[in-house]
C-alpha positions in Angstrom: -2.3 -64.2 -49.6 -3.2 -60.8 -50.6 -5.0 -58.8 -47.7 -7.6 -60.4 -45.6 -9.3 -57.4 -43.6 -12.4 -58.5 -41.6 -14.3 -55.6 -39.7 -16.1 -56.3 -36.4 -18.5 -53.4 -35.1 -15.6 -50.8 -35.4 -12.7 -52.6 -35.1 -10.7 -53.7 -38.3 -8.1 -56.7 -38.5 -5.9 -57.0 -41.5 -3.4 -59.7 -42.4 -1.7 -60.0 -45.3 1.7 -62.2 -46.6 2.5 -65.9 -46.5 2.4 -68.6 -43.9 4.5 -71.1 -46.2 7.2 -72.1 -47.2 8.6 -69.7 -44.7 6.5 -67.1 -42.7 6.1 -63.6 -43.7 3.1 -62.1 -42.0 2.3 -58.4 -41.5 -0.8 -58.3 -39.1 -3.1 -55.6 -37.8 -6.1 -54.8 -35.7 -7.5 -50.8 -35.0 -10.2 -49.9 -32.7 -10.4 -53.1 -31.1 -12.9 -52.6 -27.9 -13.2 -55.0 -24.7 -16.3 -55.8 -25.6 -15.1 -57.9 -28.8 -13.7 -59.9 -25.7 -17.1 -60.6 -23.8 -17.5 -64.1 -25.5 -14.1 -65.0 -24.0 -14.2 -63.5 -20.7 -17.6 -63.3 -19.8 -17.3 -61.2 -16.4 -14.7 -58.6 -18.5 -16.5 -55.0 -17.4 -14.0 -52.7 -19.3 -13.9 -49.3 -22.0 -10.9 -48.1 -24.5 -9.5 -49.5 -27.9 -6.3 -51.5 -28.4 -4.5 -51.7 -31.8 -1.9 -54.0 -33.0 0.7 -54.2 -35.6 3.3 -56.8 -36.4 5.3 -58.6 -38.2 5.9 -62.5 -38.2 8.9 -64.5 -39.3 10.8 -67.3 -39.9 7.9 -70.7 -39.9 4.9 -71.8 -38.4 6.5 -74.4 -35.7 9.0 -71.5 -34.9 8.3 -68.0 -35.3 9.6 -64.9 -34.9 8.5 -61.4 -35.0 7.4 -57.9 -33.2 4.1 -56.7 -32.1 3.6 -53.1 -31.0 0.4 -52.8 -28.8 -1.5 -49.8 -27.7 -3.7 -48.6 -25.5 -6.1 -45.8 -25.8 -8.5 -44.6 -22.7 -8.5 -48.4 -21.2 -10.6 -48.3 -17.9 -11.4 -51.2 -15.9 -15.5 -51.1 -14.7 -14.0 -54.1 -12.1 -13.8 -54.2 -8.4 -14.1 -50.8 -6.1 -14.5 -48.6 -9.1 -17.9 -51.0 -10.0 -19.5 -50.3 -6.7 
C-alpha cells in the first residue's frame, strides 16, 4: 500500500508499506489525545498528546520492529488530584 493517513479530531495516523509476503510497515500517529481512548476506557479522566513512530518487520505471525513513543503534558484528572 501507498499511504493510508486517517485523521481523528486532531490526531493523524499514517501507515504505509506492505504486510505480505514479508512485513515492511512504517506507522505513525501525532497529536493523539486521551480522549480518542474514552470508548475503550470509559472511566479514563486524562489531558496531553502521544505520538508514535515505527517500523515493523519480518511477517505477520512473527514480527519485529521499534516503536518510539512520546509524551507531551500527560496529566492524569484520577484519584486525589480529581477531588
Amino acid at each position: 500500500m501507498d499511504t493510508l493517513r486517517l485523521g481523528i479530531g486532531k490526531a493523524v495516523v499514517a501507515l504505509s508499506g506492505r504486510l505480505t509476503p514479508t512485513l515492511a510497515l512504517s506507522l505513525s500517529a501525532q497529536d493523539v489525545s486521551p480522549s480518542l481512548a474514552k470508548p475503550f476506557v470509559p472511566g479514563l479522566d486524562a489531558t496531553g498528546t502521544i505520538a508514535l513512530n515505527g517500523q515493523l518487520t519480518g511477517s505477520v505471525a512473527a514480527p519485529s520492529g521499534s516503536v518510539h513513543l512520546t509524551g507531551h503534558g500527560l496529566r492524569s484528572m484520577q484519584g486525589l488530584a480529581a477531588g
